[in-house]
N, C-alpha and C positions, 0 to 999 in steps of 0.2 A: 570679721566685722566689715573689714573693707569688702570685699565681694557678696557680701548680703547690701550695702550701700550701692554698690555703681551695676546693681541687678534693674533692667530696663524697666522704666515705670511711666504710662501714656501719659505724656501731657494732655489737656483739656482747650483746645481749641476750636471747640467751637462756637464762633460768639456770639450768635442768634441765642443759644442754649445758656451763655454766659451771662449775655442781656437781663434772659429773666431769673438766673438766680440772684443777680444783683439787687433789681427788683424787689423779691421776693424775700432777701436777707434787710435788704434796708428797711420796709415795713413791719418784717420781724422786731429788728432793733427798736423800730418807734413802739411798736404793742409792747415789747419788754420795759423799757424806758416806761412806759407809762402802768402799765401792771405792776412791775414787780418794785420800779424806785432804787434801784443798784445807787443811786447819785439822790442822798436825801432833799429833799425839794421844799420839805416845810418851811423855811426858813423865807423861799426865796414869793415874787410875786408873780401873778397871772403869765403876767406877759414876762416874763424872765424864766418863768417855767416851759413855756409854751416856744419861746428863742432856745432854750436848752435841749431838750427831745428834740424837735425839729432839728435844729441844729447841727445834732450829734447824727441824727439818720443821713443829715441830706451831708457829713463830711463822710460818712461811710458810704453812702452812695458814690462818691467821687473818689476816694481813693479805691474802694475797687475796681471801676470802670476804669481808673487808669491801670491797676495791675493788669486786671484781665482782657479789658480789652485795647487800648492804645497801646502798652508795652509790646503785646508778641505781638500788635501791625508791624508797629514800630524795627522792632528786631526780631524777625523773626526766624534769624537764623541760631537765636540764644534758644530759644524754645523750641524747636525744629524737636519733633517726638520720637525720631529714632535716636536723638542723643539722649534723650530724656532719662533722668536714673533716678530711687531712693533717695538719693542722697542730695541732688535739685529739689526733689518735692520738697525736702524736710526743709531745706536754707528758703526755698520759696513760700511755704507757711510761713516760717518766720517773719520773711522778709514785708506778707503781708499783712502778719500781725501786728510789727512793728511800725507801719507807715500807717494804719489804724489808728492806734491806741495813740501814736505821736500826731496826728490830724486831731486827733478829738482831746487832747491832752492839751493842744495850742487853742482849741476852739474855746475850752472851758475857760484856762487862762486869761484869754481878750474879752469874753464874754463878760466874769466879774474883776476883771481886772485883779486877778491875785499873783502876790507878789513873793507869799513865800507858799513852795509846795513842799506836801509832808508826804513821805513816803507811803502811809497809809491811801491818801489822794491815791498818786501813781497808780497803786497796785491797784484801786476801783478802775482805773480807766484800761488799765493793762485786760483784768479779767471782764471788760465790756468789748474790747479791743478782740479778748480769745471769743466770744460769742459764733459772729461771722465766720472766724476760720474755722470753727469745732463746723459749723453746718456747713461751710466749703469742703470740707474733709469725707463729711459723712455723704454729701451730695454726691460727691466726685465717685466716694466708693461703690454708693449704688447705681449710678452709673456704669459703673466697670464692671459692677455685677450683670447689669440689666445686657451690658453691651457681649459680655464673654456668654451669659447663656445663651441668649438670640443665639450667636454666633456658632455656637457648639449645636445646638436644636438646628441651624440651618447646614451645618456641615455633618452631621448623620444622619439629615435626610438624602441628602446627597450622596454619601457612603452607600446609602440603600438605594436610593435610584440608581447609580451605581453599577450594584449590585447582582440588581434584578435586571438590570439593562444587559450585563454580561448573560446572565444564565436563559434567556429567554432565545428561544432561536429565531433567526429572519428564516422566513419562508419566501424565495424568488419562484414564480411560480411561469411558466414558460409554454408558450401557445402548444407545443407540443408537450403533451401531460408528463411523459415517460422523461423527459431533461431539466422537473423540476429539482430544486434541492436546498434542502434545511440545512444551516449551520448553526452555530454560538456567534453574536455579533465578536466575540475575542478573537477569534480565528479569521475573521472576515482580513484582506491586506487590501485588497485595489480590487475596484469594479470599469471596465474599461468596455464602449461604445463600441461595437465593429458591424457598420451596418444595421442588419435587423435583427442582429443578437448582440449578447453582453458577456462578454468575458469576467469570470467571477473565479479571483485568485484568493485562496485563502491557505489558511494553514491545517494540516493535519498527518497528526504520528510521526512531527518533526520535517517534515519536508512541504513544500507548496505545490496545491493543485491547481487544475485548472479547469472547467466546465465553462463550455459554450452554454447557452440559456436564448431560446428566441425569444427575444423579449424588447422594450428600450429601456434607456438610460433614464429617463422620467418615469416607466415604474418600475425601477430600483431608489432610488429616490425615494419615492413615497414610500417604499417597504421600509428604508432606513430613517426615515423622518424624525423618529423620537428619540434616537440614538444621536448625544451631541458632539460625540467623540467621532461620528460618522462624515462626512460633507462632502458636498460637492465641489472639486478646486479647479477644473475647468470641463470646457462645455462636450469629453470624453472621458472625463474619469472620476469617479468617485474615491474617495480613501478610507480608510482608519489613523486617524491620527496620532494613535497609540503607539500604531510600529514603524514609521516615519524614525531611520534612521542618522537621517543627514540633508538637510536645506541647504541648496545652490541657488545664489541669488545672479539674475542676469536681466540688460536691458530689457525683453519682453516680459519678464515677471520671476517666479520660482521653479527649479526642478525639486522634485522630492525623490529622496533614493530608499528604498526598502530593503532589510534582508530577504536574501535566497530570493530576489528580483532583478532579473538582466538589464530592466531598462528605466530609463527616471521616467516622472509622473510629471506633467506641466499643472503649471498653477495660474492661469489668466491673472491679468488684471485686475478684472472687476471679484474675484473672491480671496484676493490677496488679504483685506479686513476681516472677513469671516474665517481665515487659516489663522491669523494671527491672535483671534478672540481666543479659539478654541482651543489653540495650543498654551 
């Protein structure tokens, strides 16, 4: 039981998003309030009717905009989402129902001045109180619904891109016909500038090759351009970022060291942000 409790559970921070279910719940509560009558109203007059619904919306309007949105300004290291667990969510319903039902339980009270409350009372206002949180509840879960599919549909398209990114060969194609050469972007390790050719180190049957290519550096580049695992990190070398054993970091920028590679890779300055996205 304890470890189905303290199983991680997102909190809901975001208060643009917060804003308008607040909104959206407080309105709810006036149209129920006045539809369905949970708080029999025959008794009372126009304008004691019309202080009561109102009332009751605009104290639920306020106490959840203080749960939801002043509290985690406020503290937001109480709410911080990677503490977040089962076991916060369930004491924070609570805790919203309870400041609820006890807002609109004080409101009734001042309103007609009543002096003795009967238990039957309470329990209306308690299950007017559960209203907002049952739709805080269900909100939040389709949320997390809407948030985990998006998220699973955008991480196996990716998988596939991926995928097809691996299986697909780069064709470097080289002024003389006979030194061109096809590989699998997998195998590709470092592409390296020398002159009016390009040294194109990759892997194959366990060991690393090496093929001159007259070519430049800008059209290898454009051969690897849709490949995001590919990049350019300084203005003679290309990589894979994939086989990128080990990062030396020093005053002019990064070396990068490769397996079955005798010599590091420099990394300039200016693509030090695009090595660090990619990786």
């Amino acid at each position: 039981m304890l470890e189905f409790l303290n199983k991680p559970y997102p909190f809901n921070d975001d208060l643009r998003h917060n804003a308008k279910i607040i909104l959206y719940i407080s309105l709810g509560v006036l149209a129920f309030l006045l539809i369905f009558q949970p708080i029999k109203i025959d008794a009372f007059s126009i304008r004691e009717i019309i202080h009561l619904v109102f009332g009751l919306a605009i104290s639920t309007f306020l106490v959840l905009s203080v749960n939801l949105i002043v509290l985690p300004s406020l503290f937001p290291k109480i709410f911080y989402h990677n503490i977040w667990n089962i076991k916060r969510e369930i004491i924070w319903n609570l805790w919203v129902l309870l400041t609820i039902s006890s807002s609109d339980l004080l409101f009734y009270t001042q309103l007609f001045d009543v002096l003795e409350i009967h238990f039957y009372d309470i329990g209306k206002i308690i299950l007017l109180g559960l209203l907002p949180v049952a739709v805080l509840i269900v909100v939040n879960q389709e949320r997390l619904l809407r948030s985990n599919l998006k998220s699973a549909q955008q991480l196996n398209k990716k998988l596939l891109d991926s995928k097809q990114q691996k299986e697909k060969l780069i064709h470097f194609e080289s002024d003389y016909k006979k030194d061109n050469l096809s590989i699998s972007p997998d195998s590709l390790l470092v592409i390296k500038s020398a002159d009016n050719y390009i040294e194109v180190y990759y892997k194959r049957d366990g060991s690393v090759k090496k093929q001159m290519i007259r070519s430049s550096l800008k059209k290898a580049i454009e051969t690897v351009n849709e490949l995001d695992f590919i990049l350019r990190c300084h203005r003679t070398f290309i990589v894979n970022t994939n086989h990128i054993k080990e990062i030396e970091g020093n005053s002019q920028g990064y070396k990068l060291y490769f397996e079955m590679l005798d010599f590091p890779i420099l990394v300039s300055q200016k693509y030090i942000k695009s090595l660090k996205h990619t990786i």
